[in-house]
C-alpha positions in Angstrom: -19.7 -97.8 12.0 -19.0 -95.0 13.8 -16.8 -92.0 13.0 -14.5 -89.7 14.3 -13.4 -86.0 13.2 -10.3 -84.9 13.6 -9.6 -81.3 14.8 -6.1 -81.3 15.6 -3.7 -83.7 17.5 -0.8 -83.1 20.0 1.5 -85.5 21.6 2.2 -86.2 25.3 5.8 -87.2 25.3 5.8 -88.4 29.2 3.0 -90.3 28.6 4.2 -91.9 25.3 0.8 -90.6 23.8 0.0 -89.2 20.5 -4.0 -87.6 20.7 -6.3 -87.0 18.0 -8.6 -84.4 19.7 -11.8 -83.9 17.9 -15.8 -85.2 17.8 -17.4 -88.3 17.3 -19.7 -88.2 14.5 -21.3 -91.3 14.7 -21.6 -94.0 16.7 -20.1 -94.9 20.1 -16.2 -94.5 20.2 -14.8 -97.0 23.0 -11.1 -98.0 24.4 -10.1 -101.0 22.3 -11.4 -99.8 18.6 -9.2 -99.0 16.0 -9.0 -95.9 14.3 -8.4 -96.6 10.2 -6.4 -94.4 8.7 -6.2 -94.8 4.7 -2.6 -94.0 3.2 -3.0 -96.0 -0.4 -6.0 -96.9 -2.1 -5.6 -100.6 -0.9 -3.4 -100.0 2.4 -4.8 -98.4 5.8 -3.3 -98.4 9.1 -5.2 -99.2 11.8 -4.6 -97.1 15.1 -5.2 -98.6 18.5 -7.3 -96.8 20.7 -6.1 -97.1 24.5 -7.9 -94.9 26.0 -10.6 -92.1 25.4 -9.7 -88.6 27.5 -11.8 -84.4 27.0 -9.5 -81.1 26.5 -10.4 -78.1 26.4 -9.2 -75.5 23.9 -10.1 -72.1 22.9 -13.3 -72.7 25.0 -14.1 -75.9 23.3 -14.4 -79.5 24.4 -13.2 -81.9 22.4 -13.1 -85.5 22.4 -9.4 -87.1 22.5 -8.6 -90.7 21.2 -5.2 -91.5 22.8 -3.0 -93.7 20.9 0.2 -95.2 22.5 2.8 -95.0 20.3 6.9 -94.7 21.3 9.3 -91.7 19.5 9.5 -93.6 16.4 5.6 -94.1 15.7 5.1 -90.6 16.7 7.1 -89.2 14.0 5.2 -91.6 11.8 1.5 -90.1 12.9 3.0 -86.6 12.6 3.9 -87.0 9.3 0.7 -88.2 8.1 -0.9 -84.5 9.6 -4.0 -86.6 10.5 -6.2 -82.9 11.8 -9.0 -81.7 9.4 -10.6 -85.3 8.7 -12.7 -87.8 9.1 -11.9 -91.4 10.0 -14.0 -94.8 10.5 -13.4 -96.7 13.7 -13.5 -100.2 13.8 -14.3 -102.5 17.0 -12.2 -106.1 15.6 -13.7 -108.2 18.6 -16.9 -107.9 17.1 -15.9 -109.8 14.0 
């Protein structure tokens, strides 16, 4: 199952974006997978990846999983401070 570090994320208001900016770890990473996020021991959100962009920063490259999410689910995903750690990601359509 493939997995994705987290480095930092940022949001692209115009764009209605929210982007967790990192490396993938393992795996392939494609548009369409869902990124889980664990908030309880039995509850996970599962984050839509639409599309799959590259930033640089500080000299760096990193990988950026763009999620599409309006004001409200924005403030959601910043209040979980997702940077600094490691998620699975999950392809559904395989299932």
């Amino acid at each position: 199952m493939p997995t994705f570090d987290v480095r930092h994320t940022f949001e692209i208001p115009d764009r209605q974006v929210f982007v967790l900016a990192g490396s993938v770890v393992e795996g392939v990473i494609q548009p369409g997978m869902f990124l889980r996020v664990p908030f309880k021991p039995t509850h996970s959100l599962n984050l839509l990846v639409d599309s799959i962009e590259t930033a640089r920063r500080d000299g760096d490259e990193d990988v950026c999983l763009c999620i599409h999410a309006g004001a409200n689910f924005m403030k959601i995903l910043r209040i979980l401070e997702l940077r600094d750690q490691s998620f699975k990601v999950e392809d559904f359509s395989e299932k």
